[in-house]
Backbone as JSON Lines, residues from 0, in Angstrom:
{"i":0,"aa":"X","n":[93.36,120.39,70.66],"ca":[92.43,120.47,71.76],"c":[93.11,120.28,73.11]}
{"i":1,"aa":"X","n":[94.42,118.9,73.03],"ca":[95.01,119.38,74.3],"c":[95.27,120.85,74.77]}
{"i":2,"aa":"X","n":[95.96,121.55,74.22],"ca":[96.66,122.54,74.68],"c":[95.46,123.77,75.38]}
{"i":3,"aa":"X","n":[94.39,123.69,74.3],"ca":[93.46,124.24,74.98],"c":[92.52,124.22,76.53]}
{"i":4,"aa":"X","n":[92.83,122.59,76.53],"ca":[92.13,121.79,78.23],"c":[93.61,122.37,79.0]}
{"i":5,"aa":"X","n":[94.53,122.54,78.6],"ca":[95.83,122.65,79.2],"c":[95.51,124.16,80.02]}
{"i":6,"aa":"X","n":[95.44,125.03,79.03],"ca":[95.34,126.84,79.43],"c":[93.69,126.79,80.09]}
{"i":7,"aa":"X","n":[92.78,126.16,79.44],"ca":[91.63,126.26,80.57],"c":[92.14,125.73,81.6]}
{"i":8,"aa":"X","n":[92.51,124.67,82.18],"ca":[92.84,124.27,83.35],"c":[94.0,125.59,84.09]}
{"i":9,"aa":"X","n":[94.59,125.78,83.35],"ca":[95.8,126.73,83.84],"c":[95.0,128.28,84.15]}
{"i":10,"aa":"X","n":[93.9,128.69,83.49],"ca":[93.14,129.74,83.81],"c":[92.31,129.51,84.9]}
{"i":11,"aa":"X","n":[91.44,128.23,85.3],"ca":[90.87,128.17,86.28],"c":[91.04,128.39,87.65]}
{"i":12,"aa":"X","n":[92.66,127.57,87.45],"ca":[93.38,127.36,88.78],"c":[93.72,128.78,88.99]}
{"i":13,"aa":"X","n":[93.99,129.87,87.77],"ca":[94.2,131.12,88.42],"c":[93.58,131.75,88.69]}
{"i":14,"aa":"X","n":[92.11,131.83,88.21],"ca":[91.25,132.29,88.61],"c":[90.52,132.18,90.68]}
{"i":15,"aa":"X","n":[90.79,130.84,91.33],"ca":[90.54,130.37,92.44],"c":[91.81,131.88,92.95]}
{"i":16,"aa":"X","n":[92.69,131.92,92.64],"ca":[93.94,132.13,93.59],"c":[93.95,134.06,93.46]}
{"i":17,"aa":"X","n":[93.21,134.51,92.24],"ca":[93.21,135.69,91.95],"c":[92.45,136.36,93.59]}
{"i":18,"aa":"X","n":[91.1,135.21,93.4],"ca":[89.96,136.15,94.41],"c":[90.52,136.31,95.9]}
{"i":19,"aa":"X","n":[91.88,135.45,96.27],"ca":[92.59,135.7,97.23],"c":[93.3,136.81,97.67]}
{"i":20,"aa":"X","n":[93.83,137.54,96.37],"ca":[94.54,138.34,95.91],"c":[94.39,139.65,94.98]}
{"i":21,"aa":"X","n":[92.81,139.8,95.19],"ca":[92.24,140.52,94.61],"c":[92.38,141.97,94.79]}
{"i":22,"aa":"X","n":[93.2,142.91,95.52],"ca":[93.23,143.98,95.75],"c":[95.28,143.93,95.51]}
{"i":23,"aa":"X","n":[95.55,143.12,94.69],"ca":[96.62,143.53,94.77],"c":[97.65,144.74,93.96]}
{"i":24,"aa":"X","n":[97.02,145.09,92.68],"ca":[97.25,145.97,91.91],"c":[96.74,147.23,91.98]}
{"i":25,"aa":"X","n":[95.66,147.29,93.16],"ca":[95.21,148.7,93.16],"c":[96.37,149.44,94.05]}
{"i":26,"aa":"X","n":[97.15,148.86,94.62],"ca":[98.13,150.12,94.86],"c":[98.99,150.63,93.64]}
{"i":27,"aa":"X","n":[98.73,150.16,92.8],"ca":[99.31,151.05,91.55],"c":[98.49,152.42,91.45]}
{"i":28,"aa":"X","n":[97.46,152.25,92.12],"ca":[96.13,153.22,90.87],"c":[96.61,154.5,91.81]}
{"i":29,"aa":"X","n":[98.05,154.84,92.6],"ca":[97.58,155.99,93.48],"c":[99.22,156.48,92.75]}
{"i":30,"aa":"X","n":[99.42,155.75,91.93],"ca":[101.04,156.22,91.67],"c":[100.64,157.15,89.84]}
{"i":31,"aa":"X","n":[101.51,157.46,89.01],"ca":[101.35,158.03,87.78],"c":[102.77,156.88,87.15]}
{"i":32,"aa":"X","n":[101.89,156.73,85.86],"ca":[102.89,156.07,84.99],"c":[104.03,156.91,84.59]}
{"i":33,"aa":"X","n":[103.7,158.13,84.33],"ca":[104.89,159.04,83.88],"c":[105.62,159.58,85.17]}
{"i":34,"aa":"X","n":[105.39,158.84,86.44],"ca":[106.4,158.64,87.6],"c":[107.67,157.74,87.27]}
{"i":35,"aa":"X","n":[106.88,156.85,86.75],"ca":[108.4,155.35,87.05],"c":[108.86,155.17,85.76]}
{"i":36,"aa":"X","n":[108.19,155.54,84.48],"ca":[108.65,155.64,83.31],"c":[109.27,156.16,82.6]}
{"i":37,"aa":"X","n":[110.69,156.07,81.51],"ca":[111.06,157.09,80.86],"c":[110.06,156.5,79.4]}
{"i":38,"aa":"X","n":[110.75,157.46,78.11],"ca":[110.0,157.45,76.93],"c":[110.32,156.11,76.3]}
{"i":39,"aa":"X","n":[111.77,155.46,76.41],"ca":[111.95,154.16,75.69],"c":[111.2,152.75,76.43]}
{"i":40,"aa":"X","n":[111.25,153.37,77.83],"ca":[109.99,152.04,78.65],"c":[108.66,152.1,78.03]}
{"i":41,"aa":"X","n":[108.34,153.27,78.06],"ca":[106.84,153.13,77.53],"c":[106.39,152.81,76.1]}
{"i":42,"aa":"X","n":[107.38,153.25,75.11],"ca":[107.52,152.34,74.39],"c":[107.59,150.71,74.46]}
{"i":43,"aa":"X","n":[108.57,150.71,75.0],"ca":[108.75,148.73,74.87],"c":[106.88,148.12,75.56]}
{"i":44,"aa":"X","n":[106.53,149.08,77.05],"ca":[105.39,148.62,77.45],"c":[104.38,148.29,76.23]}
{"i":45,"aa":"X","n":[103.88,149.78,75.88],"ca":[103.01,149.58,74.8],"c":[103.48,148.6,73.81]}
{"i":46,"aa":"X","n":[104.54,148.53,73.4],"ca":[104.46,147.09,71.77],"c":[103.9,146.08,72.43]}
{"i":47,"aa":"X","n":[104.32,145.64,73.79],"ca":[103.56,144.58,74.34],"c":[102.06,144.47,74.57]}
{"i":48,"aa":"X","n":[101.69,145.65,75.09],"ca":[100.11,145.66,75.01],"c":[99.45,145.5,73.77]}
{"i":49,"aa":"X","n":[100.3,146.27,72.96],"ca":[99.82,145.63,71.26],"c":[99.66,144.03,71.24]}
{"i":50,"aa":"X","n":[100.68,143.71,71.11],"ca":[100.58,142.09,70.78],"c":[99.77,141.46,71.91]}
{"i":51,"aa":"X","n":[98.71,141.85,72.9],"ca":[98.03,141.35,74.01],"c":[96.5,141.18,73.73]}
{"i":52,"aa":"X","n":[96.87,142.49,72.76],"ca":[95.45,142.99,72.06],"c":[95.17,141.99,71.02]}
{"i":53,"aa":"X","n":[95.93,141.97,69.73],"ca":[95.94,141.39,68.82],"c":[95.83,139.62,68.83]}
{"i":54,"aa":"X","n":[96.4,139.0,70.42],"ca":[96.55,137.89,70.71],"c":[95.24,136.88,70.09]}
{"i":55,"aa":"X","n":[94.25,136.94,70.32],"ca":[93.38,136.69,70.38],"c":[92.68,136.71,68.74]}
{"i":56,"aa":"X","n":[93.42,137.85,67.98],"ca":[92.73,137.64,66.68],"c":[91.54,138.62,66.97]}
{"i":57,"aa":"X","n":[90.84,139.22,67.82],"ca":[90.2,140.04,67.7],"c":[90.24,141.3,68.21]}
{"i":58,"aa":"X","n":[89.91,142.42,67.77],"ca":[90.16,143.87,68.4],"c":[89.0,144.6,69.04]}
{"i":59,"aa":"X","n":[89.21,144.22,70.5],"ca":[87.38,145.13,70.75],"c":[87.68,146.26,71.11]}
{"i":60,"aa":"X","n":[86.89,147.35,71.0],"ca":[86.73,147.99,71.04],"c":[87.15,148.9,72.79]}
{"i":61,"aa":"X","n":[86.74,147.94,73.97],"ca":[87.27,147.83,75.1],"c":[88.75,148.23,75.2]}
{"i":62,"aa":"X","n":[89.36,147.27,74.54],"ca":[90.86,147.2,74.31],"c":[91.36,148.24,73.63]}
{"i":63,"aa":"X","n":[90.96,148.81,72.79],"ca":[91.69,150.24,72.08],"c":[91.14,151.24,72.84]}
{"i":64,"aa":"X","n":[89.94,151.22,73.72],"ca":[90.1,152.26,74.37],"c":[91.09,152.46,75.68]}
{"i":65,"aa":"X","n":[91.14,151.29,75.91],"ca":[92.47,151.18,77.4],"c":[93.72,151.68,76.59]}
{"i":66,"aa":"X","n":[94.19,150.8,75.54],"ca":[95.1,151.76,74.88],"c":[95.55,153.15,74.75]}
{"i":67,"aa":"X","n":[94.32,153.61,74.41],"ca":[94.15,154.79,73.44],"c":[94.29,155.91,75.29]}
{"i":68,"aa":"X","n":[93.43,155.42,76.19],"ca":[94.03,155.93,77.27],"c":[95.25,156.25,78.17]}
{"i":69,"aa":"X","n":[95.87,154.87,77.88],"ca":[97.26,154.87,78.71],"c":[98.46,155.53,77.38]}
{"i":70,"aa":"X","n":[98.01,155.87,76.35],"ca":[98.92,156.58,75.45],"c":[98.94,158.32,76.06]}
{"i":71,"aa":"X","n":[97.58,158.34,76.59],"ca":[97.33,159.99,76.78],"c":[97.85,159.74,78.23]}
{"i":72,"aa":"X","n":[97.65,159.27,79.01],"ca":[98.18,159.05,79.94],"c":[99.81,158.94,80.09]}
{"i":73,"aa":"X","n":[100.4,158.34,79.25],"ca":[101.64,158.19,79.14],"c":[102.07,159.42,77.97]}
{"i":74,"aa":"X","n":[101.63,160.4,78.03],"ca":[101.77,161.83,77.31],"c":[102.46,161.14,75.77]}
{"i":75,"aa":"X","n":[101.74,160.61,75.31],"ca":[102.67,159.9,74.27],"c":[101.78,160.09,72.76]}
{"i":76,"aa":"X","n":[102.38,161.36,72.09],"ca":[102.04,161.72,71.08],"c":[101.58,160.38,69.25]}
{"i":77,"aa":"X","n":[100.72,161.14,68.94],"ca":[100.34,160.02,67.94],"c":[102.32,159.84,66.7]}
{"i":78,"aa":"X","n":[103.08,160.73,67.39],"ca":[104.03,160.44,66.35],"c":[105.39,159.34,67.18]}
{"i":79,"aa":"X","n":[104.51,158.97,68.14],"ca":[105.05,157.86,69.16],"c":[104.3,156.62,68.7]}
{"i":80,"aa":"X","n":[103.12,156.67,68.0],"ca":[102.62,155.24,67.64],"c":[102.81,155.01,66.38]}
{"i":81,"aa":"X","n":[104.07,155.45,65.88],"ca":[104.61,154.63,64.59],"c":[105.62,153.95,65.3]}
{"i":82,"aa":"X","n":[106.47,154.68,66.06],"ca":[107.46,153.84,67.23],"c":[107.22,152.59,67.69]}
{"i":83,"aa":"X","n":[106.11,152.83,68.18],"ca":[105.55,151.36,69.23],"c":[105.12,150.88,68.13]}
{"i":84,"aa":"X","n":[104.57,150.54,66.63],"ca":[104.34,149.8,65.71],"c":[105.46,149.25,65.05]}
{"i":85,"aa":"X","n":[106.57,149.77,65.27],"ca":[108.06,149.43,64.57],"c":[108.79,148.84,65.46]}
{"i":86,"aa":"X","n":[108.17,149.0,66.97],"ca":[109.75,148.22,67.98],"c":[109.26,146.92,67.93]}
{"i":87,"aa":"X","n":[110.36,146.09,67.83],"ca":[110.33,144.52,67.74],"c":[109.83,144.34,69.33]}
{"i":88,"aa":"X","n":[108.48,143.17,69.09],"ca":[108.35,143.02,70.27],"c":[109.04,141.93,71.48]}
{"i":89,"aa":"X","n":[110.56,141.04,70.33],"ca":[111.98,140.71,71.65],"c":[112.52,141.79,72.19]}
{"i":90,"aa":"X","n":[112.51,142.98,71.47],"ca":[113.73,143.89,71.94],"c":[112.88,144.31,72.98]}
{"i":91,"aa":"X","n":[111.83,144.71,72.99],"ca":[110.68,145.0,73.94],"c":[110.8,144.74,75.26]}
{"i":92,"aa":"X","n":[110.47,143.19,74.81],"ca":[110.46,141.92,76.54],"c":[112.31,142.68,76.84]}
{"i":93,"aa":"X","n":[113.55,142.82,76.12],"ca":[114.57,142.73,76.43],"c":[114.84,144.07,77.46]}
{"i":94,"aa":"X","n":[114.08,145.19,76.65],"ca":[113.6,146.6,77.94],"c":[113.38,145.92,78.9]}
{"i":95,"aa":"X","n":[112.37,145.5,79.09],"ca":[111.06,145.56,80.19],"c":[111.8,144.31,81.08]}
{"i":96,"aa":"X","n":[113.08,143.52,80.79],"ca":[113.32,142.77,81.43],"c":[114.51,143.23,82.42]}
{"i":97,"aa":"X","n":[115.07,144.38,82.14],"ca":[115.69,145.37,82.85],"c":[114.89,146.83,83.84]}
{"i":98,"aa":"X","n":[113.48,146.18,83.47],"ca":[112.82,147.33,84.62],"c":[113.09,146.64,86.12]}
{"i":99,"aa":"X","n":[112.98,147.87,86.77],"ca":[112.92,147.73,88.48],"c":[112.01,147.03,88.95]}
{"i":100,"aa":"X","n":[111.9,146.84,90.27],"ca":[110.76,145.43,90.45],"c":[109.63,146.37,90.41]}
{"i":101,"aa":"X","n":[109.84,147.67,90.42],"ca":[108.28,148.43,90.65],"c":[107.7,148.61,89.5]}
{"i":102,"aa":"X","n":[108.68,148.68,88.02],"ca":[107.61,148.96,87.3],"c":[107.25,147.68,86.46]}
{"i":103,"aa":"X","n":[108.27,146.63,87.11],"ca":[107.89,145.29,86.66],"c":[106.41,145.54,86.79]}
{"i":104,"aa":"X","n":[106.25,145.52,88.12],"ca":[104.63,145.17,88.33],"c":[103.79,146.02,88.51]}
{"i":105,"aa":"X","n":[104.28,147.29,87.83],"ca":[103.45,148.34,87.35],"c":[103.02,147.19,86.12]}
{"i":106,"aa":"X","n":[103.79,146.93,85.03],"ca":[103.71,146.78,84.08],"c":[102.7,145.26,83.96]}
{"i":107,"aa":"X","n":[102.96,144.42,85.1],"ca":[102.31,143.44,85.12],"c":[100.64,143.75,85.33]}
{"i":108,"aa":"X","n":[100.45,144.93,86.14],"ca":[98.66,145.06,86.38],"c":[98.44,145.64,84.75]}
{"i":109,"aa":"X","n":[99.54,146.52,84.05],"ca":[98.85,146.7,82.93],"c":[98.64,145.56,81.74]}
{"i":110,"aa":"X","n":[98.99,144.64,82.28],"ca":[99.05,143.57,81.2],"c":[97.42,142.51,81.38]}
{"i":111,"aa":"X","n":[98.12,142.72,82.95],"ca":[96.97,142.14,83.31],"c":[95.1,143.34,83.42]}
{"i":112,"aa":"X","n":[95.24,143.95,83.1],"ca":[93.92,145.0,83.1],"c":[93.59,144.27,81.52]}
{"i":113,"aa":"X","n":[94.61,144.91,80.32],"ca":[94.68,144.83,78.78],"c":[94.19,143.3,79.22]}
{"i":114,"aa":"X","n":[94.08,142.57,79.79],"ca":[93.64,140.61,79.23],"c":[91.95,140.79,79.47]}
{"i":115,"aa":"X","n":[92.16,141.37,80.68],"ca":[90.79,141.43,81.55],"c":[89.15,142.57,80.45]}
{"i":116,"aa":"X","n":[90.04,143.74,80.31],"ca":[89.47,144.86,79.46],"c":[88.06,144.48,78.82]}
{"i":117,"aa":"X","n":[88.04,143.18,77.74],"ca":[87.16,142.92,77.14],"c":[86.61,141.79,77.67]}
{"i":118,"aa":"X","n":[87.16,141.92,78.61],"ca":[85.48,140.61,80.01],"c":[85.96,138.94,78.91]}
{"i":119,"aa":"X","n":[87.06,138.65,77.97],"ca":[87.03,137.65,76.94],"c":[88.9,137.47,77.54]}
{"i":120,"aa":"X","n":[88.46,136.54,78.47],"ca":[89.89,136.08,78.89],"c":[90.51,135.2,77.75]}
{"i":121,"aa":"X","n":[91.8,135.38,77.07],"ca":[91.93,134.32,75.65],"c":[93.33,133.77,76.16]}
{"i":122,"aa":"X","n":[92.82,132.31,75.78],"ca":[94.39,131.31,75.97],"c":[95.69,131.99,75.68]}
{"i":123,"aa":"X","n":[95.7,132.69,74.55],"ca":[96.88,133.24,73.79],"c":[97.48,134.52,74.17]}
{"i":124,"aa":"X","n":[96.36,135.02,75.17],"ca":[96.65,136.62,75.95],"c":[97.36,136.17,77.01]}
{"i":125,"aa":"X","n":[96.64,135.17,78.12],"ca":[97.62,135.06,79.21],"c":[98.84,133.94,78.44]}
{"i":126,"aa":"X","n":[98.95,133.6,77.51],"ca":[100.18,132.72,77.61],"c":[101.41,134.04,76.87]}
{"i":127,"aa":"X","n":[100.98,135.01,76.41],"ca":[101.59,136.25,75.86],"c":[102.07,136.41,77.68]}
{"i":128,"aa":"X","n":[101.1,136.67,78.47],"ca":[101.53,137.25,79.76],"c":[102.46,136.26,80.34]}
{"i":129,"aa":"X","n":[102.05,134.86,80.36],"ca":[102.75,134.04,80.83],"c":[104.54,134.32,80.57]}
{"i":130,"aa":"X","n":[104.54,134.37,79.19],"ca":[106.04,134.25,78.66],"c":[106.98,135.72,79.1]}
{"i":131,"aa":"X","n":[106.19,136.54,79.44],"ca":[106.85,138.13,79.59],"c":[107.42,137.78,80.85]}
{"i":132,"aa":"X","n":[106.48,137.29,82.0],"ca":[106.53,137.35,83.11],"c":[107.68,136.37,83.56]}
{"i":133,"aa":"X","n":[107.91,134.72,82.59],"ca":[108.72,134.57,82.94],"c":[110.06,134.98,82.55]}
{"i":134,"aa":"X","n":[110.19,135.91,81.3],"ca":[111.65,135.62,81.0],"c":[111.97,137.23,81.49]}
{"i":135,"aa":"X","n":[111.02,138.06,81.73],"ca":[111.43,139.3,82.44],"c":[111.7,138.97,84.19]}
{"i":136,"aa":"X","n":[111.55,137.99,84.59],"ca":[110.96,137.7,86.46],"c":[110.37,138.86,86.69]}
{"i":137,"aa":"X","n":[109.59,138.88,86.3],"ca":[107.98,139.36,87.15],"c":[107.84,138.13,87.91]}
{"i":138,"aa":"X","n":[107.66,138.58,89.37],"ca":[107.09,137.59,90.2],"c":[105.62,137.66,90.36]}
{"i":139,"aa":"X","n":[104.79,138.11,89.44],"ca":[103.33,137.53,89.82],"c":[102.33,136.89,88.56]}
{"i":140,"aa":"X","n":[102.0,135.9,88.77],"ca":[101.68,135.12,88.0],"c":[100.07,135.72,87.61]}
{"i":141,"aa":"X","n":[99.39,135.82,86.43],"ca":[98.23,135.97,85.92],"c":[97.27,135.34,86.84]}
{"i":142,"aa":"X","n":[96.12,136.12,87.29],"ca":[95.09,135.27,87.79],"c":[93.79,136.15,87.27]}
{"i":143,"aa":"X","n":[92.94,135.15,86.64],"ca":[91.66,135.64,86.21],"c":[90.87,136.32,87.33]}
């Protein structure tokens, strides 16, 4: 039960600091992912959105459709999602920790959309985000 008062407290406080900062990812929405991406980034991206999804223990329906979008979006054929089901998701963070700061935080609004998606913010999603962000330095921290 600690750990849980721990991440509620740690979600609240991000939540206050988000509504400050609330327009900060929409300058992504004017760029294309298949701008800043090659095929092995979007790979490593997606295994992570997998395990963002799954965090939580439940799969809504919300969430596979954001998926199921940014795959078509990321022109990424269904014989690309045996790929992203097979890449280890260290070697993953180990990509994504060599992206540029832009698609760092490309990659950070998509992490952060995938938490948000099913309106069911879960301890285990942002602490998934938490850990990417720090060992990739992404400089922006999760805010509800």
């Amino acid at each position: 039960m600690l750990i849980n008062t721990f991440y509620a407290t740690k979600i609240a406080k991000k939540y206050e600091s988000m509504n400050k900062n609330r327009n900060y990812f929409s300058i992504f929405a004017q760029k294309s992912i298949m701008d800043i991406l090659n095929n092995e980034q979007k790979i490593a991206v997606m295994r992570v959105l997998l395990d963002i999804i799954y965090a939580d223990g439940r799969v809504d329906i919300r969430e596979t459709a954001y998926y199921s979008d940014l795959l078509n979006e990321l022109h990424l054929s269904s014989e690309f999602e045996e790929l992203i089901q097979r890449k280890s998701s260290l070697i993953a963070l180990l990509d994504i920790k060599n992206f540029t700061l832009e698609q760092k935080e490309y990659f950070a609004a998509m992490m952060d959309k995938m938490i948000k998606v099913d309106q069911d913010i879960n301890v285990n999603e942002v602490a998934i985000y938490d850990v990417v962000i720090e060992f990739c330095g992404i400089p922006i921290p999760f805010v509800a």
